[in-house]
C-alpha positions as CSV (number, residue, x, y, z in Angstrom):
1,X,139.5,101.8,92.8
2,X,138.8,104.0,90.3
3,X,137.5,108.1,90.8
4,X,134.5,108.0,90.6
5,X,134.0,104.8,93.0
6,X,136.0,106.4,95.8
7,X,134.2,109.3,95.7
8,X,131.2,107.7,96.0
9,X,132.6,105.9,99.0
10,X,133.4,109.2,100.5
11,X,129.9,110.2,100.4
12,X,128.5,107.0,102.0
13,X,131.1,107.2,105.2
14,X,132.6,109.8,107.1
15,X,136.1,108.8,105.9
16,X,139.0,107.2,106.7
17,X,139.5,109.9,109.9
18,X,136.1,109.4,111.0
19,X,136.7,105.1,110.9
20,X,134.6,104.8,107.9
21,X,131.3,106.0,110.3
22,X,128.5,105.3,107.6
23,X,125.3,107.4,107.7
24,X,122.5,105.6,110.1
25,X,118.7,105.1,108.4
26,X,116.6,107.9,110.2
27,X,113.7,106.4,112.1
28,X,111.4,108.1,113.6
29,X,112.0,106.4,116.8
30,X,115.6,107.6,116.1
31,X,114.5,111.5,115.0
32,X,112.2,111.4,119.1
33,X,115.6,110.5,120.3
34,X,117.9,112.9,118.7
35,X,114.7,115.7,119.8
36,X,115.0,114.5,123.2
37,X,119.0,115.2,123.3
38,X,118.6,118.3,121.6
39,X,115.8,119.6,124.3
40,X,117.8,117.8,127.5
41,X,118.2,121.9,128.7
42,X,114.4,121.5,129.6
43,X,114.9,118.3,130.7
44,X,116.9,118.8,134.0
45,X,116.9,122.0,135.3
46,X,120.0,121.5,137.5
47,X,122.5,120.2,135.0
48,X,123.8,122.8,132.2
49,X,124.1,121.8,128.5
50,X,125.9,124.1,125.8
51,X,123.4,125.5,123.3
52,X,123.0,123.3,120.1
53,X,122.3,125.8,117.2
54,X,121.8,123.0,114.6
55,X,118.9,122.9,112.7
56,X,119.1,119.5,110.7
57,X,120.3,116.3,111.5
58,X,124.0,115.4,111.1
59,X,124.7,113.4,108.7
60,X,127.1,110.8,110.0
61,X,126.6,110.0,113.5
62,X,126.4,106.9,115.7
63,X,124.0,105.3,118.7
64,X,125.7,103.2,121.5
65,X,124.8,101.5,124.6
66,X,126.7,103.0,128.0
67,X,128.1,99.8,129.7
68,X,129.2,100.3,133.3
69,X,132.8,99.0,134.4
70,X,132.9,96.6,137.5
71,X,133.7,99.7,139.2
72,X,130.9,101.6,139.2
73,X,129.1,102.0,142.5
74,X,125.5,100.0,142.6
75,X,123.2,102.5,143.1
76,X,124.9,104.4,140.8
77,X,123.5,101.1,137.7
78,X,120.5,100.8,136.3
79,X,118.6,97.9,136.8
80,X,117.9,95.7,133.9
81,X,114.3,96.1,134.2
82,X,115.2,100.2,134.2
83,X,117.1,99.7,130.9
84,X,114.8,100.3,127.9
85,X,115.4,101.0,124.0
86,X,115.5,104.5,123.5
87,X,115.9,107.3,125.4
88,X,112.2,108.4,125.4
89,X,111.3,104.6,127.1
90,X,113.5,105.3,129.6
91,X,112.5,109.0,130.1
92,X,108.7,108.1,130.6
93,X,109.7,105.1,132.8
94,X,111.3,107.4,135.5
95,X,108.7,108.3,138.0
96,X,110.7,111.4,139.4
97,X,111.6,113.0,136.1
98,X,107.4,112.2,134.7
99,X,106.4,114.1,138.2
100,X,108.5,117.0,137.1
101,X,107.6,117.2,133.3
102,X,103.8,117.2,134.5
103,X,104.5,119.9,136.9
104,X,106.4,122.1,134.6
105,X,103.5,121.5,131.6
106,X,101.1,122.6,134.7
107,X,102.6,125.4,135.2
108,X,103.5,126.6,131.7
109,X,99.7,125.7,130.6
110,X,98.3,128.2,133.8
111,X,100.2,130.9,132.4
112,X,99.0,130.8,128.6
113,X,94.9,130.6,130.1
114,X,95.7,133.6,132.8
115,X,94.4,136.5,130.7
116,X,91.6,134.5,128.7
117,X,88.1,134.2,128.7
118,X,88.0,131.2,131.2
119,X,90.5,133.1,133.4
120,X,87.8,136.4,133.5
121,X,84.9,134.4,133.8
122,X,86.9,132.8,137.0
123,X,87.7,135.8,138.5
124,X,84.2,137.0,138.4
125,X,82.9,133.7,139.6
126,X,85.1,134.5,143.1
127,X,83.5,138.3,143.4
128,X,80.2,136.3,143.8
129,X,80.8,133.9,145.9
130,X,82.4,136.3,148.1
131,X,79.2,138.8,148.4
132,X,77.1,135.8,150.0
C-alpha cells in the first residue's frame, strides 16, 4: 500500500482505533433522526441530557438496533408491533409522549398570540359580554 492509497483509506474510515468505522450516507430520514437525539432535552422533561454544542454532523458515526438480553423484565420490551424504523416512527407511535408534545406546542403557541391583535380583540370581546 503505497502513500497516497493509505491516506485515502484514512479519510474514508475512522481508522484502525476506531475499527475502520466508515462514514454512513446521510439521509434525510437519517438527518430527522440525528435532530431528534440532538433535541431529546425537549423531549422528556424528567430525564437530563448533557448539552450537545455541535453544529454539524459527525463524520464517522454508526446506527444500531438495542436488543434486549433474556433478562430484561417484560414490561420493560417493546412489542414487536411497538418497534419501528427510526426513531421519529417510534416517537409519533407513542400515545403518551404525542399527548405531551401537543400540550407543550399548546402551550408554547398561547404565549407567542398573548399580546397580539387576536389576543386584544379577545379581551375586549369579554368586557362586552360582561356589561349585558
Amino acid at each position: 500500500v503505497t502513500g497516497g492509497e493509505r491516506k485515502k483509506q484514512q479519510q474514508e474510515t475512522a481508522g484502525a482505533g476506531w475499527f475502520g468505522m466508515k462514514a454512513p450516507i446521510v439521509t434525510p430520514e437519517l438527518k430527522r433522526d440525528l435532530r431528534v437525539l440532538k433535541l431529546r432535552n425537549a423531549l422528556d422533561p424528567k430525564r437530563f441530557y448533557r448539552k450537545d454544542d455541535r453544529e454539524e454532523v459527525p463524520k464517522y458515526f454508526e446506527v444500531g438496533t438495542v436488543i434486549e438480553g433474556p433478562t430484561e423484565f417484560y414490561s420493560g420490551r417493546l412489542t414487536r408491533k411497538e418497534r419501528k424504523r427510526t426513531i421519529v416512527e417510534e416517537l409519533m407511535a407513542d400515545t403518551e409522549a404525542r399527548r405531551y408534545f401537543k400540550r407543550k406546542y399548546k402551550e408554547i403557541q398561547s404565549e407567542k398570540q398573548s399580546g397580539g391583535k387576536a389576543w386584544y380583540k379577545q379581551q375586549v370581546a369579554k368586557r362586552h359580554r360582561k356589561k349585558r
